[in-house]
Backbone as XML, in Angstrom:
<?xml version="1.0"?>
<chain id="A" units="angstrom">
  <residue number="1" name="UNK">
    <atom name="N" x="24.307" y="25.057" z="-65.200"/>
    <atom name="CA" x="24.557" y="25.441" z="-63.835"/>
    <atom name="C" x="23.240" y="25.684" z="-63.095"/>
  </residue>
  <residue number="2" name="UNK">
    <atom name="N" x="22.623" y="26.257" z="-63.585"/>
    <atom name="CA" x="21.006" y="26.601" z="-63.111"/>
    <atom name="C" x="20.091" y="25.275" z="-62.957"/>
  </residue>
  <residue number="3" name="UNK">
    <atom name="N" x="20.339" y="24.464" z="-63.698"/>
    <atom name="CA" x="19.722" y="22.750" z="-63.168"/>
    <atom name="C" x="20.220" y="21.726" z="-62.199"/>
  </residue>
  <residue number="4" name="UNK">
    <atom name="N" x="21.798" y="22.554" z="-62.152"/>
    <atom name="CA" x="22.643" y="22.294" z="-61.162"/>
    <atom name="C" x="22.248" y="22.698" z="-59.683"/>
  </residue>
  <residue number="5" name="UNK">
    <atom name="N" x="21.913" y="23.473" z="-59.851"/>
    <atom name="CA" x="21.416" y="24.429" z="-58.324"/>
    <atom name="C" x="20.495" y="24.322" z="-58.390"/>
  </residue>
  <residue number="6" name="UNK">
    <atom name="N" x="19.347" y="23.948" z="-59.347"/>
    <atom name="CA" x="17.919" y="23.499" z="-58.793"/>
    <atom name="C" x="18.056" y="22.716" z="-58.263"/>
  </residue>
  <residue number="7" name="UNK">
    <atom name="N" x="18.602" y="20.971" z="-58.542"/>
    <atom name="CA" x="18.173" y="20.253" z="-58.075"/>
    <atom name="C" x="19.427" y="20.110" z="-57.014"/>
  </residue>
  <residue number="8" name="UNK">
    <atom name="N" x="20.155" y="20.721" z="-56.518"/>
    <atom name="CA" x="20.957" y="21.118" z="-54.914"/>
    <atom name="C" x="19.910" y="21.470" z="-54.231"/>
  </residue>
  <residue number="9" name="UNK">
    <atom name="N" x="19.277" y="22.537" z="-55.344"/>
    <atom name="CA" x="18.513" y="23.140" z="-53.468"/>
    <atom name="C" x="16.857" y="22.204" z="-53.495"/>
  </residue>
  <residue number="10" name="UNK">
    <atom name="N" x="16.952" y="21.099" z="-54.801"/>
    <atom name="CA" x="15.603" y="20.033" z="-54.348"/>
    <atom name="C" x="15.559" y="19.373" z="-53.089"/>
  </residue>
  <residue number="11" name="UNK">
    <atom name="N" x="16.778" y="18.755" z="-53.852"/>
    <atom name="CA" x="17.223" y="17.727" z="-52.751"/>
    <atom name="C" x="17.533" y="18.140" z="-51.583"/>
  </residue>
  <residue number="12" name="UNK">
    <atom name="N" x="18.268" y="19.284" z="-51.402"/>
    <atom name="CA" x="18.442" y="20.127" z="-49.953"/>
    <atom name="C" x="16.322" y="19.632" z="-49.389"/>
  </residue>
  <residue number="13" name="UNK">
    <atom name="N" x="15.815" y="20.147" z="-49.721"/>
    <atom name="CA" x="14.239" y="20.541" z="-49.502"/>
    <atom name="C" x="14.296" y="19.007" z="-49.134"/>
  </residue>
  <residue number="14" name="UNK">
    <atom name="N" x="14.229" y="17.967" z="-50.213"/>
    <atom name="CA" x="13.780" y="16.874" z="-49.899"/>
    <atom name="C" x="14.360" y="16.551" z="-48.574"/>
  </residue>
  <residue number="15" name="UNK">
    <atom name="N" x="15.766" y="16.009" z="-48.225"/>
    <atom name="CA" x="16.151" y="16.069" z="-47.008"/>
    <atom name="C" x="15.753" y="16.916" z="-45.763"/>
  </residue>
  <residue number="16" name="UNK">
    <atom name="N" x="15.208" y="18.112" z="-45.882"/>
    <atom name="CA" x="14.790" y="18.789" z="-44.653"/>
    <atom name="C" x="13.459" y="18.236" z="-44.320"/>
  </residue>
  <residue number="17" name="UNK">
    <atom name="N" x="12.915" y="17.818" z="-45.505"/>
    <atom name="CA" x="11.201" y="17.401" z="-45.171"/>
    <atom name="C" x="11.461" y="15.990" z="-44.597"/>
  </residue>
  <residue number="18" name="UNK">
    <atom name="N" x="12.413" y="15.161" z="-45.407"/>
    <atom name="CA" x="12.651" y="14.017" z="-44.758"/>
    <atom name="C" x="12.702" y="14.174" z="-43.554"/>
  </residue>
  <residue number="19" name="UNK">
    <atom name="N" x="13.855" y="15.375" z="-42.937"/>
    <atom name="CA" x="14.469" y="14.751" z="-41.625"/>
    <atom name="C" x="13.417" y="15.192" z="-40.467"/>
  </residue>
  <residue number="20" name="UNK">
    <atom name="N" x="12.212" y="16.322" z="-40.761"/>
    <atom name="CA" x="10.849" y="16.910" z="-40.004"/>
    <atom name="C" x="10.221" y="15.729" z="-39.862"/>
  </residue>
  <residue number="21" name="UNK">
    <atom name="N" x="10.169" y="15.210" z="-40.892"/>
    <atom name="CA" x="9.119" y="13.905" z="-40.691"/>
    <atom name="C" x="9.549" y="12.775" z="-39.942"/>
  </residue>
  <residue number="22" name="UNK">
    <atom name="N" x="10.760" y="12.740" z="-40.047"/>
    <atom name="CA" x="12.038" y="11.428" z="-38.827"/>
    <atom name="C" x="11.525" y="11.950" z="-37.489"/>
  </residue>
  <residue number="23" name="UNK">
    <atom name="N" x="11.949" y="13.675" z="-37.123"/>
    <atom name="CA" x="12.287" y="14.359" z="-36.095"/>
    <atom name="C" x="10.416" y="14.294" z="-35.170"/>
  </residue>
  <residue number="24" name="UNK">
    <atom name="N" x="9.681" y="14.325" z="-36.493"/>
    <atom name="CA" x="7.822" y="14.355" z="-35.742"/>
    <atom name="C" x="7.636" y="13.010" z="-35.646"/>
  </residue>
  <residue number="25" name="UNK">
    <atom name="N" x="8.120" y="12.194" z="-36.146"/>
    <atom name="CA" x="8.052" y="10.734" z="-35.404"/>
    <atom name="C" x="8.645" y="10.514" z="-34.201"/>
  </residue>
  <residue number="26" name="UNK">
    <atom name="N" x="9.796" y="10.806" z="-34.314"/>
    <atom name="CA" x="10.611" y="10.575" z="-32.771"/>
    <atom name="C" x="9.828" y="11.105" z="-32.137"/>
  </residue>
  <residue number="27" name="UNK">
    <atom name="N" x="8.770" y="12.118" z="-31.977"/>
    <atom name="CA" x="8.595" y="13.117" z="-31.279"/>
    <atom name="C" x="7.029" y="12.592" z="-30.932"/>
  </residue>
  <residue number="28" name="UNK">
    <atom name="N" x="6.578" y="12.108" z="-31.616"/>
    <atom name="CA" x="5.393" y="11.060" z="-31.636"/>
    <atom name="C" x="5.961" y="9.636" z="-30.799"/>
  </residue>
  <residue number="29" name="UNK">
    <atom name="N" x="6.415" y="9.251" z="-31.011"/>
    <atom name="CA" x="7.114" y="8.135" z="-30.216"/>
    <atom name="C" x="7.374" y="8.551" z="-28.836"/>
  </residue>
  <residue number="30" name="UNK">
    <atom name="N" x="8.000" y="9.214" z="-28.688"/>
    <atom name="CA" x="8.417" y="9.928" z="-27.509"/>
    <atom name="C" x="6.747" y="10.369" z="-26.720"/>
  </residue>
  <residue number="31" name="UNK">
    <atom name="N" x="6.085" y="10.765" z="-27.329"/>
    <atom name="CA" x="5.170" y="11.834" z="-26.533"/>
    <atom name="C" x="3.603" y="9.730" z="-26.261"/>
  </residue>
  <residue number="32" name="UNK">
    <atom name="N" x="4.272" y="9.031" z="-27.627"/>
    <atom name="CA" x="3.498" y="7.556" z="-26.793"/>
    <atom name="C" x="4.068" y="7.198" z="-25.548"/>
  </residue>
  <residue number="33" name="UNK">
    <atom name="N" x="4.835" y="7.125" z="-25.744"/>
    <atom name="CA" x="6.369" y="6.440" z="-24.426"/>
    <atom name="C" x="5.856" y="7.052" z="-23.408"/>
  </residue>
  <residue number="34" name="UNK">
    <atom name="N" x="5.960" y="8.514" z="-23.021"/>
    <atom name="CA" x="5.855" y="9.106" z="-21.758"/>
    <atom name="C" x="4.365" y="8.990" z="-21.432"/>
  </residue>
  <residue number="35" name="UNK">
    <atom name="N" x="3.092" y="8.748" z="-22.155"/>
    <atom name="CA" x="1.801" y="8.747" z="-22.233"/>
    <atom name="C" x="1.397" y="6.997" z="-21.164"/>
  </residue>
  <residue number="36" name="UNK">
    <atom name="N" x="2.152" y="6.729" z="-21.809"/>
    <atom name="CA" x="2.356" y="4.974" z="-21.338"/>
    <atom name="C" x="3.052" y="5.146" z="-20.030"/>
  </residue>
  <residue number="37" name="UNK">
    <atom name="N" x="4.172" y="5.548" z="-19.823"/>
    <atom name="CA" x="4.728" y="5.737" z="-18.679"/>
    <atom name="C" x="3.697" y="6.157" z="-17.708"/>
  </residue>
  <residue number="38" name="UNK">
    <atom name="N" x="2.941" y="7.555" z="-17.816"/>
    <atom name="CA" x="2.206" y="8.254" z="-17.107"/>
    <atom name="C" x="0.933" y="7.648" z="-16.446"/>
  </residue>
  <residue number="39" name="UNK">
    <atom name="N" x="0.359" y="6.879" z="-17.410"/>
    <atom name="CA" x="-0.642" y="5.713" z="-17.096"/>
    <atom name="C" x="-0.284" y="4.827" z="-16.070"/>
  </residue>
  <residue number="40" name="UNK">
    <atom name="N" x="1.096" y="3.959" z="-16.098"/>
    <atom name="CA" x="2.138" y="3.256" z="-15.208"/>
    <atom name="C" x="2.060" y="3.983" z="-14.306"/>
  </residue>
  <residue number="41" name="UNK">
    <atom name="N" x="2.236" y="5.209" z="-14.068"/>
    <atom name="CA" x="2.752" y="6.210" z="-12.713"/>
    <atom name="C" x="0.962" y="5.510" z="-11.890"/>
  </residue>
  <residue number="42" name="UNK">
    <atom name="N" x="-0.011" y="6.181" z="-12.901"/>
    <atom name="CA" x="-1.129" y="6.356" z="-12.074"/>
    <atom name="C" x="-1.228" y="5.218" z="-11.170"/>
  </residue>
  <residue number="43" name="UNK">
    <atom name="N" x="-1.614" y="4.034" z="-12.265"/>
    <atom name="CA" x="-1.492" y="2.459" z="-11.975"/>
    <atom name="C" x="-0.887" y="2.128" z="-10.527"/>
  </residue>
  <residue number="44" name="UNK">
    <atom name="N" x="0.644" y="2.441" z="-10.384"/>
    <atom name="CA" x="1.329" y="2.450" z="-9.280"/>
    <atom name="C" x="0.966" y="2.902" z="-7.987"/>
  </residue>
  <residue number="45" name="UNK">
    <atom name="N" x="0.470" y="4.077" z="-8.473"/>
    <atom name="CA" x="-0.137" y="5.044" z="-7.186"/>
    <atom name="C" x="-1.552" y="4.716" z="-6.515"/>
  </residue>
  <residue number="46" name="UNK">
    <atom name="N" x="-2.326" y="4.217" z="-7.765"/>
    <atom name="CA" x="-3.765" y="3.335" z="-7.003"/>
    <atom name="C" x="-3.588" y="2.575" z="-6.726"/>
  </residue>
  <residue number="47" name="UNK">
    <atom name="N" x="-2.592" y="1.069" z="-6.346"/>
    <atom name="CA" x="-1.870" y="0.324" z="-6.432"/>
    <atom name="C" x="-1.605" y="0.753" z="-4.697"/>
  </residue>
  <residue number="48" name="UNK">
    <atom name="N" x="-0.920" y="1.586" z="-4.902"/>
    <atom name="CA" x="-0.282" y="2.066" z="-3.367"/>
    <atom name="C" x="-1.422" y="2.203" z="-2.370"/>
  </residue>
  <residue number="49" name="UNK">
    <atom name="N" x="-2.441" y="3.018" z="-3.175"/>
    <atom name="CA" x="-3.297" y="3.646" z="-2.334"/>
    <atom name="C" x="-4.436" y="2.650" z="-1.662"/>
  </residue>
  <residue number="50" name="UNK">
    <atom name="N" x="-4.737" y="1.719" z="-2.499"/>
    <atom name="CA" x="-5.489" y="0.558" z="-1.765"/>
    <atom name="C" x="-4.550" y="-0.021" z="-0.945"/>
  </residue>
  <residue number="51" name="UNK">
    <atom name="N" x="-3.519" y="-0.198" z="-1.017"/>
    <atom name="CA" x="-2.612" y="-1.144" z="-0.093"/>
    <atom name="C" x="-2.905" y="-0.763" z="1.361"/>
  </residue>
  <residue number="52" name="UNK">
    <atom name="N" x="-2.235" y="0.625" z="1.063"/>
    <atom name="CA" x="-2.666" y="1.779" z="2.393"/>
    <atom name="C" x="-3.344" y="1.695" z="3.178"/>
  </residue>
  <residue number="53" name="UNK">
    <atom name="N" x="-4.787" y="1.159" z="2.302"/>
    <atom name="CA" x="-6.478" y="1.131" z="3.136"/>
    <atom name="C" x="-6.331" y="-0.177" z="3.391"/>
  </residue>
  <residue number="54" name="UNK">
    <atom name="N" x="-5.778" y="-0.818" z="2.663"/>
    <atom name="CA" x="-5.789" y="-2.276" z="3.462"/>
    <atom name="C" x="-5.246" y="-2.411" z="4.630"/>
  </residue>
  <residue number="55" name="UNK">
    <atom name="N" x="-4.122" y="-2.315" z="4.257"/>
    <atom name="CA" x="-3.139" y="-2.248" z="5.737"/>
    <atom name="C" x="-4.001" y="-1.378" z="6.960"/>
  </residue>
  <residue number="56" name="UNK">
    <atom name="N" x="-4.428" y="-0.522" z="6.733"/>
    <atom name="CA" x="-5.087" y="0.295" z="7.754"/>
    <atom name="C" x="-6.189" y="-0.451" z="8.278"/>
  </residue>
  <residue number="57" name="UNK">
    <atom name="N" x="-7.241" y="-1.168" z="7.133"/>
    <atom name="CA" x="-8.450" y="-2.305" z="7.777"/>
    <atom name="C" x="-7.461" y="-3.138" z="8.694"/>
  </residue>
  <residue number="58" name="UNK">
    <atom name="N" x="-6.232" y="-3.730" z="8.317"/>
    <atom name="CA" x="-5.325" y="-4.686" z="8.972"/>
    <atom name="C" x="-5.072" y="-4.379" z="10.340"/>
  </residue>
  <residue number="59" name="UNK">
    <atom name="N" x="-4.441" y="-3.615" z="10.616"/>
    <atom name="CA" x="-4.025" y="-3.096" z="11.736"/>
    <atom name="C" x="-5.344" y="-2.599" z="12.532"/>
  </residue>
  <residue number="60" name="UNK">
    <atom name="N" x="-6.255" y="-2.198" z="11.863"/>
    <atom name="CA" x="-7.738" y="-2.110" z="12.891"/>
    <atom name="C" x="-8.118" y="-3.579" z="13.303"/>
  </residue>
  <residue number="61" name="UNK">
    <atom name="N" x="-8.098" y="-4.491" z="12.358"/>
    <atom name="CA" x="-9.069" y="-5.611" z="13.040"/>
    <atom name="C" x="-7.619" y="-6.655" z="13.983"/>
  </residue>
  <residue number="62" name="UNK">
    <atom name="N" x="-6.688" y="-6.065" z="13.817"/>
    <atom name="CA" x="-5.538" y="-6.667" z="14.516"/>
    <atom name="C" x="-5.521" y="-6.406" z="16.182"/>
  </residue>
  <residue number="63" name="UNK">
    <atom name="N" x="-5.788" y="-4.708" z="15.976"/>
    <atom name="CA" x="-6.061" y="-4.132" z="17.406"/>
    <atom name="C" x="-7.120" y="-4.582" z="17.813"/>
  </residue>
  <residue number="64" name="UNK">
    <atom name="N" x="-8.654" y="-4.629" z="17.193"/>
    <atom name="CA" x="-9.619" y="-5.197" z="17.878"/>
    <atom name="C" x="-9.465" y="-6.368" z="18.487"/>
  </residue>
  <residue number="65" name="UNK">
    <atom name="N" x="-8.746" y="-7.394" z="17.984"/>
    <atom name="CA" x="-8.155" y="-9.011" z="18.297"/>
    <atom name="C" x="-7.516" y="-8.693" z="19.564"/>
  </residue>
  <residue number="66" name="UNK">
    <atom name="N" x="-6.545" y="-7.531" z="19.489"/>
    <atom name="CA" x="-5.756" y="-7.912" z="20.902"/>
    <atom name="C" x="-6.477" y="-7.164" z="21.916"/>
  </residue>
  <residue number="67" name="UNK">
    <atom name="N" x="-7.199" y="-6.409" z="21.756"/>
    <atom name="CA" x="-8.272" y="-6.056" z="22.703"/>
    <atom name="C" x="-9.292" y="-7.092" z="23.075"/>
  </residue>
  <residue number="68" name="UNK">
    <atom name="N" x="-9.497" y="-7.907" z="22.160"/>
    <atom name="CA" x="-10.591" y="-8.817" z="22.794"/>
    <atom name="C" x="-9.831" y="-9.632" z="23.782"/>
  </residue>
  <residue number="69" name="UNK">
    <atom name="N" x="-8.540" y="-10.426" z="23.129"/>
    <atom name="CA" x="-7.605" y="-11.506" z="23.937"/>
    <atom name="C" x="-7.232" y="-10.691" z="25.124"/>
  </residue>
  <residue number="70" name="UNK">
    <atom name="N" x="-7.021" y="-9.299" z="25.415"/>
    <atom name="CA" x="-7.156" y="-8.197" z="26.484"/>
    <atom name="C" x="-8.126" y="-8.834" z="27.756"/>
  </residue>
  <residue number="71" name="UNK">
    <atom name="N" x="-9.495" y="-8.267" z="27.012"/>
    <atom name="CA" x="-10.560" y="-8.087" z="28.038"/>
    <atom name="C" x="-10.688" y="-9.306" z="28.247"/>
  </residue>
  <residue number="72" name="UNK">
    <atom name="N" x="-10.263" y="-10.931" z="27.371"/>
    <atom name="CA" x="-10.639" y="-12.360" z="27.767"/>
    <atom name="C" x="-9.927" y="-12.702" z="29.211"/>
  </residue>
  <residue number="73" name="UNK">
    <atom name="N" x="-8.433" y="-12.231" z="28.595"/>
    <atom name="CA" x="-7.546" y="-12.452" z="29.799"/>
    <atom name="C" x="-7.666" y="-12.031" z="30.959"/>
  </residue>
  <residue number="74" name="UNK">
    <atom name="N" x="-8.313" y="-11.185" z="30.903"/>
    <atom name="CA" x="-8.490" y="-9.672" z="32.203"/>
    <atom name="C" x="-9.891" y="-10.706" z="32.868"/>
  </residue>
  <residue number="75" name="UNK">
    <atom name="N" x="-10.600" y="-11.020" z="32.034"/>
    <atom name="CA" x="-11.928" y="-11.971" z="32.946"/>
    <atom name="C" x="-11.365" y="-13.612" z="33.210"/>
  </residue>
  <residue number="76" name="UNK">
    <atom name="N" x="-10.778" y="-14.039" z="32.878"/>
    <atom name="CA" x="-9.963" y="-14.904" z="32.754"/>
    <atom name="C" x="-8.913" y="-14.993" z="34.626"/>
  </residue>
  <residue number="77" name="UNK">
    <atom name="N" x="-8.440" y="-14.041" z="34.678"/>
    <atom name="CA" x="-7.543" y="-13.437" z="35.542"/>
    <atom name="C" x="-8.544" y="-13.362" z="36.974"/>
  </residue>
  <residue number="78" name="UNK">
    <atom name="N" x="-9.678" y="-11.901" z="36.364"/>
    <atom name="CA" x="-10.321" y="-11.669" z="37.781"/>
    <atom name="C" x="-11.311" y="-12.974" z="38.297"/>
  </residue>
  <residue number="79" name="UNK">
    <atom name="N" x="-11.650" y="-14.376" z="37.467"/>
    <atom name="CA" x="-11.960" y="-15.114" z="37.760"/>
    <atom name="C" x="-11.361" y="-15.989" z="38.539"/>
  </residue>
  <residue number="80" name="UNK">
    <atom name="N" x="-9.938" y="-16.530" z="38.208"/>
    <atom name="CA" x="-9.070" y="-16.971" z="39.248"/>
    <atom name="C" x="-8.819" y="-16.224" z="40.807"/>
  </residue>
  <residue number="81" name="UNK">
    <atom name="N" x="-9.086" y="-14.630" z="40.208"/>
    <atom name="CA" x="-8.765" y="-14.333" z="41.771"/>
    <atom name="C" x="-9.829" y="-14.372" z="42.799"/>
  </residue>
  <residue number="82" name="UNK">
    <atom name="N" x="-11.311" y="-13.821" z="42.282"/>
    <atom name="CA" x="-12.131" y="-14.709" z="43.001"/>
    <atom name="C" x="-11.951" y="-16.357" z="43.486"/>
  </residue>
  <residue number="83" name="UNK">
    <atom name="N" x="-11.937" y="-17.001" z="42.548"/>
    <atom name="CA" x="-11.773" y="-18.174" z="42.728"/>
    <atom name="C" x="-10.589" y="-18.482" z="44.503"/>
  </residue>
  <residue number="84" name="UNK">
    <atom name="N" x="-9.396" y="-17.838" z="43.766"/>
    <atom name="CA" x="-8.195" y="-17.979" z="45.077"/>
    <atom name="C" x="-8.938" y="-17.405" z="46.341"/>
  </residue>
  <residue number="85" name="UNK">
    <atom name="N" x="-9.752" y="-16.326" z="46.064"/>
    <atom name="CA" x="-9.705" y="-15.536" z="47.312"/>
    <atom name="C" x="-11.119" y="-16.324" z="48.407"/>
  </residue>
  <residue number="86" name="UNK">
    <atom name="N" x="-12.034" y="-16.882" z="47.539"/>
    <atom name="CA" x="-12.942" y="-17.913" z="47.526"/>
    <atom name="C" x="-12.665" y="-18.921" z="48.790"/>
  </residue>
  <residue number="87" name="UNK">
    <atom name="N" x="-11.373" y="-19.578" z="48.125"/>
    <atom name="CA" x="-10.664" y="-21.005" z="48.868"/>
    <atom name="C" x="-9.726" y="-20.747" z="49.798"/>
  </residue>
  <residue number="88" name="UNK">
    <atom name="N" x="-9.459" y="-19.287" z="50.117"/>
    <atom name="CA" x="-8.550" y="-18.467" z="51.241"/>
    <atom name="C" x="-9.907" y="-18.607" z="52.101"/>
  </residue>
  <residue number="89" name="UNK">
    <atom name="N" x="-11.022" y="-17.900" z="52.000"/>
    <atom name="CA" x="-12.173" y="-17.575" z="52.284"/>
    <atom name="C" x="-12.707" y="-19.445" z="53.414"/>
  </residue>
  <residue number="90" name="UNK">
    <atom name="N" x="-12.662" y="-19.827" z="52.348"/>
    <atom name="CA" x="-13.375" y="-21.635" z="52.525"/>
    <atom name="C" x="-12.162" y="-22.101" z="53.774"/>
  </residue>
  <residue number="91" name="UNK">
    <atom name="N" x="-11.001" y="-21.992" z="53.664"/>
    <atom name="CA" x="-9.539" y="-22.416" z="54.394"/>
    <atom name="C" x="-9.530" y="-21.834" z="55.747"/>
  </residue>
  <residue number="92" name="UNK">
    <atom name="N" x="-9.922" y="-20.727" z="55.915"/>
    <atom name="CA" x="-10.112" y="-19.893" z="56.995"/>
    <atom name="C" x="-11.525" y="-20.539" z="58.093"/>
  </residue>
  <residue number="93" name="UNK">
    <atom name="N" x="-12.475" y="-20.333" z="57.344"/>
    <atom name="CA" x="-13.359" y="-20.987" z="57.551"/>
    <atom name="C" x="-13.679" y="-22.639" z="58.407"/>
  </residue>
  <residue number="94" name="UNK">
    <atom name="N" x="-12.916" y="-23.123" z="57.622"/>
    <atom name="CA" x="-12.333" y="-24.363" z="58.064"/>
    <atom name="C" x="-11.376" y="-24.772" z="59.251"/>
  </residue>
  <residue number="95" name="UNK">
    <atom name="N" x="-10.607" y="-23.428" z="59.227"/>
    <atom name="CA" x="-9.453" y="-23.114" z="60.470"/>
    <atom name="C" x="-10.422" y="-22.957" z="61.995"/>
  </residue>
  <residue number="96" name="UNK">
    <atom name="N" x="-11.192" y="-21.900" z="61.675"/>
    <atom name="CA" x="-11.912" y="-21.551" z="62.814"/>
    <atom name="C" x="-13.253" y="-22.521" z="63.030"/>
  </residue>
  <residue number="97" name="UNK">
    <atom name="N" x="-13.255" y="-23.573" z="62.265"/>
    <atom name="CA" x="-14.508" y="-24.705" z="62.687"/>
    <atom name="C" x="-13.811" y="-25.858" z="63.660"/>
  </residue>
  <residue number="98" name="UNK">
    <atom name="N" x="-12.276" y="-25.698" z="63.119"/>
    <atom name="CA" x="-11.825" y="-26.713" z="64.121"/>
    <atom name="C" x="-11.393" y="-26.525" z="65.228"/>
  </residue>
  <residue number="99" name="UNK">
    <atom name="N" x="-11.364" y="-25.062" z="65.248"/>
    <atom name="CA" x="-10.892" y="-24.386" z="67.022"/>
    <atom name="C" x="-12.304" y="-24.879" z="67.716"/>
  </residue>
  <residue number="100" name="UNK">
    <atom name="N" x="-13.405" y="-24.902" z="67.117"/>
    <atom name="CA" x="-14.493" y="-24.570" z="67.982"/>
    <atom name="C" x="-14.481" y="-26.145" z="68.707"/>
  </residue>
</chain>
């Protein structure tokens, strides 16, 4: 009976050490997994964060563009109206040369 219950409570032992050593693997596994994940998180987030600055260079040299096509149009514009006001100018001119 006494060799009986030794080797109950061996094997009990063996199985508990077994199942610590299953349970610190999972637990090792687990603590790679989330380590890997966490790296992924960072990855993602620098990832984001240049995008950010890009987009932001984007939208700056986008606005500078429509500011330039702005101020082109705007000289573009006050050139014609000289121009019109020019040949109003020349027309008039012309009106009162033939009264004379």
């Amino acid at each position: 009976m006494k060799h009986t219950l030794f080797f109950i409570l061996t094997f009990a032992t063996v199985l508990a050490v077994s199942c610590n050593k299953q349970k610190q693997a999972i637990d090792a596994q687990n603590d790679a997994t989330r380590t890997v994940i966490d790296h992924q998180k960072e990855a993602v987030d620098a990832d984001a964060k240049e995008a950010k600055i890009q987009a932001e260079i984007n939208a700056k040299i986008e606005k500078a563009n429509i500011e330039a096509r702005q101020a082109a149009d705007q000289a573009q514009l006050d050139a014609e109206k000289k121009k019109a006001d020019a040949e109003a100018a020349a027309a008039k001119e012309k009106v009162d040369a033939e009264k004379r």
